[in-house]
N, C-alpha and C positions, 0 to 999 in steps of 0.2 A: 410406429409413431413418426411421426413427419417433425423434421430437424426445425421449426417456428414453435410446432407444439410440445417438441421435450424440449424448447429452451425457456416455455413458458413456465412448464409443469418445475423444471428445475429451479428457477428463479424463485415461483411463488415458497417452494418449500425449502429450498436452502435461506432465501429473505425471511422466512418468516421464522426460520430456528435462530437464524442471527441476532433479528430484531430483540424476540424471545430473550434471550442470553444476555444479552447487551441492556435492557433493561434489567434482568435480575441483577447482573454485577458481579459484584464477588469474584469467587473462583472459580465458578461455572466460564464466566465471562473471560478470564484472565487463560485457562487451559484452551479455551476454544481459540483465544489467538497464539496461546504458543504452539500449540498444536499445524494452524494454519502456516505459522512461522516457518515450522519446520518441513511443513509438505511443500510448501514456497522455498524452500535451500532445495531442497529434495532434488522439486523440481530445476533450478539454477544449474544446480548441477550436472543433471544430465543432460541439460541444454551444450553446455559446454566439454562434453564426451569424457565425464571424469566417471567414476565408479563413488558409490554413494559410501563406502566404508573402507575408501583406500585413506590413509592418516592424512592428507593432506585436506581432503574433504570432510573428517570428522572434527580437525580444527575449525571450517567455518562453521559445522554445528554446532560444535563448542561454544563459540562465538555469539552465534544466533541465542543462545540459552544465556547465555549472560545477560546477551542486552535487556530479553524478555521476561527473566525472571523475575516475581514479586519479592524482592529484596526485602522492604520497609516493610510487607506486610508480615514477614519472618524475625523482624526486629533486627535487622540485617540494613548494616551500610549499604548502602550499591554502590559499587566498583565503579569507579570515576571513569568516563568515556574514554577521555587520553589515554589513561592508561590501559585500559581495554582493548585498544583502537594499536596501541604500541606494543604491547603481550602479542594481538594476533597476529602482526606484522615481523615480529620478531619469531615467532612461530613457522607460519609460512613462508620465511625465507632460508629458515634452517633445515626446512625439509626440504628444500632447493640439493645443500649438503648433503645430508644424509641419504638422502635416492641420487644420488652423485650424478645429478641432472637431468636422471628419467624424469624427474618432472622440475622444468624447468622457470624463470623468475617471470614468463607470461603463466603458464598456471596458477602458479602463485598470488597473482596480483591479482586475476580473477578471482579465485576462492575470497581475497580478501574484500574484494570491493563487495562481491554476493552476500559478505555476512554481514559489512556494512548497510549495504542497501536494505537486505531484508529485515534484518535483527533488528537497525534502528529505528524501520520503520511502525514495526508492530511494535513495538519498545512506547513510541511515541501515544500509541490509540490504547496503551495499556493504562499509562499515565493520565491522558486528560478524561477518559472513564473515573479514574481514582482523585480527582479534583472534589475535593471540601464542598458539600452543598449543594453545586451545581454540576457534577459531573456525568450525570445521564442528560441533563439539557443540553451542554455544551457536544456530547459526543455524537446525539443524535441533530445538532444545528451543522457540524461537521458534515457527518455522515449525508445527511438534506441537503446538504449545496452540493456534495459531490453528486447523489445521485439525481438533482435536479438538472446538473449541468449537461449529464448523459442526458437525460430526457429530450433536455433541450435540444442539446445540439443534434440529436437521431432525429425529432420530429420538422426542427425546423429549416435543417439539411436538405431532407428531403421533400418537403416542402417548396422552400425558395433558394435552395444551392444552386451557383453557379461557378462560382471561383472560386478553385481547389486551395485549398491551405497547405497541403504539404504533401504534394503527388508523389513524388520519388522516397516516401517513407509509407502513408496512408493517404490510397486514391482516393477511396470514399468520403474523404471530410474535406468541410466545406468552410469559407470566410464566414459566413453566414449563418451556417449550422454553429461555429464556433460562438460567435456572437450573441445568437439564439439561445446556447447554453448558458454563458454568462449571466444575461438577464432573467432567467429562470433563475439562476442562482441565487441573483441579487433577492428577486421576491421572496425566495423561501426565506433568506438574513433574515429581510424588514417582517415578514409573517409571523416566522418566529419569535423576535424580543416583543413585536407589537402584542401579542399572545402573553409573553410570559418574560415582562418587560425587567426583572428582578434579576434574570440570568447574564445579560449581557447587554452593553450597551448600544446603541443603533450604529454610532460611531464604528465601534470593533466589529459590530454584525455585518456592516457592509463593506469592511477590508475583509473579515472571513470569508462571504460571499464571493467575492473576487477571487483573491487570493484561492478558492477552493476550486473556482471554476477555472482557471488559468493555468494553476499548478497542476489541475486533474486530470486538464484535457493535457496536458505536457506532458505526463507523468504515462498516460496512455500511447503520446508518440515514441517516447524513451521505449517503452517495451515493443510496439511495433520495430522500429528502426532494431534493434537487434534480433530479432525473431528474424527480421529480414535477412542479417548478417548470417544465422547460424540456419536460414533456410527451413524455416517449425511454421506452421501455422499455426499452433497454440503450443502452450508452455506443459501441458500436459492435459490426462481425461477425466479427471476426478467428478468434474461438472458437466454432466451430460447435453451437450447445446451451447457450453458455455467455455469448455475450455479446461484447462488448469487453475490453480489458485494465483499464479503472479498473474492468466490474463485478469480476473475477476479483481485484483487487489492492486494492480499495477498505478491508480490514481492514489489510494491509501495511502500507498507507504510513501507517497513522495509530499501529499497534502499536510498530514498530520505532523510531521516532524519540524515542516517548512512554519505552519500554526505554531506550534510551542516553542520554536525558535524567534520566531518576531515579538513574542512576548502579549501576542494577543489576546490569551489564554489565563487565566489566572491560575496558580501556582498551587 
C-alpha cells in the first residue's frame, strides 16, 4: 500500500470511529480520550529517553489521569488544577532526591510540563463535550475549524505558497497556506451557528474560528519545533500514514483548553 493510500485508508477509519464516539458521548467518548491521553504521555515520553514505568514517569501518568478523569460524573469533586499542578511538582522534584540525581531537576521539569501539556489538554475536549445542551455542537464547531484550518492551509499552500512562515521549524508551510486556513475556519464558525444558530452566537463563532485556526496551526509548530530538537519525525506509529497520537492531536490539546479559558464556551 502506497504511503498517500494508508494515510488515506487510516484517516477515513480512525475519523470516522472518532466522529462515531464523539457523537455518542458518554463514556464511550470520555475513555477513548483518556485512553488517547495516555498513549499521548506514552509517547512524550519516550521522545524524551525516559522508560515508561520508571516512578518518575509513572508520576506524569498519574497526572495525566487526574486531569482526564470524569470526576463529576462519579459525584466526585475534581481536584482543583493548583493544587494538582503543585502535588506533581512537588512529586517530580522529590524523585530529583530519592534517585540521588540519576534523574535529575531537567527530567523532572519535562515529565511535568508533558503531563501538563497532555493531561490538560484532553482534560479540556472532555469538558466542553460534557457542556449542558450544547455539548456535541460546540465540540464538533471546535473540532470543524480545527480541521478546516488543516484543510485549508494544505490546499491553499499548495496552491499559491510562496512565503515560508516558519522555515527553520516547518519548511512546508506557507503565509498563505496559513491564511487560507484561517478563512476556512472562519466559514465553517459562520456555517455552523448560521445552521444551528441556538448553539452559539456568530460573535463567539468567529473568535472560535480564529482562535482555532491560529492556536492550531501553532499548536502544530510547537510540536514540530521539538520533534526537531529530539530529532523524531513522528511522535510515534500507532497511526499508520499519520504518525503518533501527539502528531495527530498536537492542534487539540493546545486549542481546546486555550477556548474554555477565554470563556468563549459556556460552562
Amino acid at each position: 500500500m502506497t504511503y498517500l493510500k494508508q494515510r488515506i485508508v487510516t484517516g477515513l477509519l480512525a475519523g470516522g470511529l472518532f466522529i462515531a464516539l464523539a457523537a455518542a458521548g458518554g463514556w464511550m467518548y470520555t475513555l477513548l480520550l483518556i485512553a488517547l491521553a495516555l498513549i499521548g504521555y506514552a509517547e512524550y515520553v519516550r521522545m524524551n529517553g525516559e522508560k515508561w514505568h520508571h516512578p518518575l514517569s509513572l508520576i506524569g501518568f498519574a497526572g495525566v489521569l487526574i486531569f482526564v478523569l470524569p470526576w463529576s460524573s462519579w459525584g466526585v469533586t475534581p481536584p482543583a488544577d493548583a493544587a494538582v499542578v503543585w502535588l506533581l511538582l512537588l512529586a517530580v522534584l522529590a524523585m530529583t532526591v530519592i534517585t540521588k540525581n540519576n534523574k535529575t531537576i531537567d527530567s523532572a521539569a519535562l515529565m511535568l510540563l508533558g503531563a501538563l501539556y497532555v493531561g490538560y489538554g484532553f482534560s479540556a475536549m472532555i469538558q466542553v463535550r460534557g457542556i449542558e445542551d450544547h455539548g456535541l455542537f460546540l465540540t464538533f464547531l471546535c473540532f470543524g475549524c480545527i480541521w478546516a484550518s488543516d484543510i485549508g492551509a494544505y490546499f491553499t499552500g499548495r496552491a499559491f505558497g510562496k512565503h515560508k512562515l516558519w522555515p527553520s521549524i516547518s519548511p512546508n508551510k506557507t503565509v498563505e497556506g496559513a491564511l487560507g486556513g484561517i478563512a476556512l475556519s472562519l466559514v465553517v464558525a459562520l456555517v455552523s451557528t448560521a445552521i444551528y444558530p441556538d448553539g452559539i452566537s456568530i460573535h463567539s463563532a468567529i473568535w472560535i474560528g480564529l482562535i482555532a485556526a491560529v492556536a492550531g496551526q501553532f499548536g502544530d509548530l510547537i510540536q514540530s519545533a521539538y520533534k526537531r530538537v529530539r530529532n523524531i519525525k513522528d511522535t510515534g506509529r500507532i497511526l499508520p500514514g499519520h504518525g503518533g497520537i501527539l502528531d495527530r492531536c498536537d492542534s487539540w490539546i493546545i486549542v481546546f483548553p486555550l477556548l474554555h479559558l477565554t470563556g468563549l464556551l459556556p460552562n
